[in-house]
C-alpha positions, 0 to 999 in steps of 0.5 A: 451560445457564442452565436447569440451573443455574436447576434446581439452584439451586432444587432445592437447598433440597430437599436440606436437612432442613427446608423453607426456608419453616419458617425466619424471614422474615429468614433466607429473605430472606437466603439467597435474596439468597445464592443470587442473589449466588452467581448473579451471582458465577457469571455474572461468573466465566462472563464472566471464563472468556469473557475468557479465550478471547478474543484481546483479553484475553490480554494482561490474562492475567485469573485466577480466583482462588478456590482450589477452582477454579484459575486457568482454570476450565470453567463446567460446575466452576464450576456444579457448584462454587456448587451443591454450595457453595450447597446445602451452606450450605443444609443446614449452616445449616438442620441446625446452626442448627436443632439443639435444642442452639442456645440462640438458632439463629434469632440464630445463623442470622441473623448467618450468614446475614448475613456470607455476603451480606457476603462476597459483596456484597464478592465480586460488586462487585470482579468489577464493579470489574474488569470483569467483567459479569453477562449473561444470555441465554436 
């Protein structure tokens, strides 16, 4: 399972129009640290569907609470979830940042870029502020 989602969180540039090393080094820098926040945010909603299961948890009666996934997601909805969300961050910003008609699309991509890592920085730490742990085994 970690290699699949490994697989697609790495192919999913490919899925874009241009290739992430044609961005500027800021931007590449940002979004790797997007798709690593997806990543961790991921591991954390794994560990929360886990809660969930066990008998010790019950009674804290623990929620997802992104709406495209409803309250007691699979992890195989929450893989396919961050990847087609992941990859289509991806392609938007590459296709309409990179568009002749963006005066300023480096600005532009940049200041995205940024908020998403907000967004998610926010995100990931209040899963940690809950508990929710970031694990991986292979």
């Amino acid at each position: 399972m970690k290699t699949l989602i490994l697989s697609i969180l790495i192919l999913i540039p490919s899925l874009g129009h241009a290739a992430l090393e044609d961005w500027r080094p800021v931007n590449q820098k940002l979004f790797k640290s997007f798709v690593v926040l997806n990543v961790v945010d991921m591991s954390q909603t794994f560990d929360l569907i886990d809660k969930q299961a066990d008998p010790h948890f019950k009674a804290l009666n623990l929620r997802e609470t992104n709406p495209l996934l409803g309250t007691h997601p699979s992890k195989g909805e929450v893989l396919l979830v961050k990847a087609l969300f992941v990859g289509g961050a991806y392609y938007l910003l590459d296709k309409q940042y990179s568009a002749p008609h963006w005066n300023n699309s480096n600005k532009s991509k940049l200041v995205a870029l940024t908020i998403m890592n907000m967004i998610y920085i926010d995100t990931v730490s209040k899963n940690q502020s809950i508990g929710l742990k970031l694990s991986f085994k292979f």
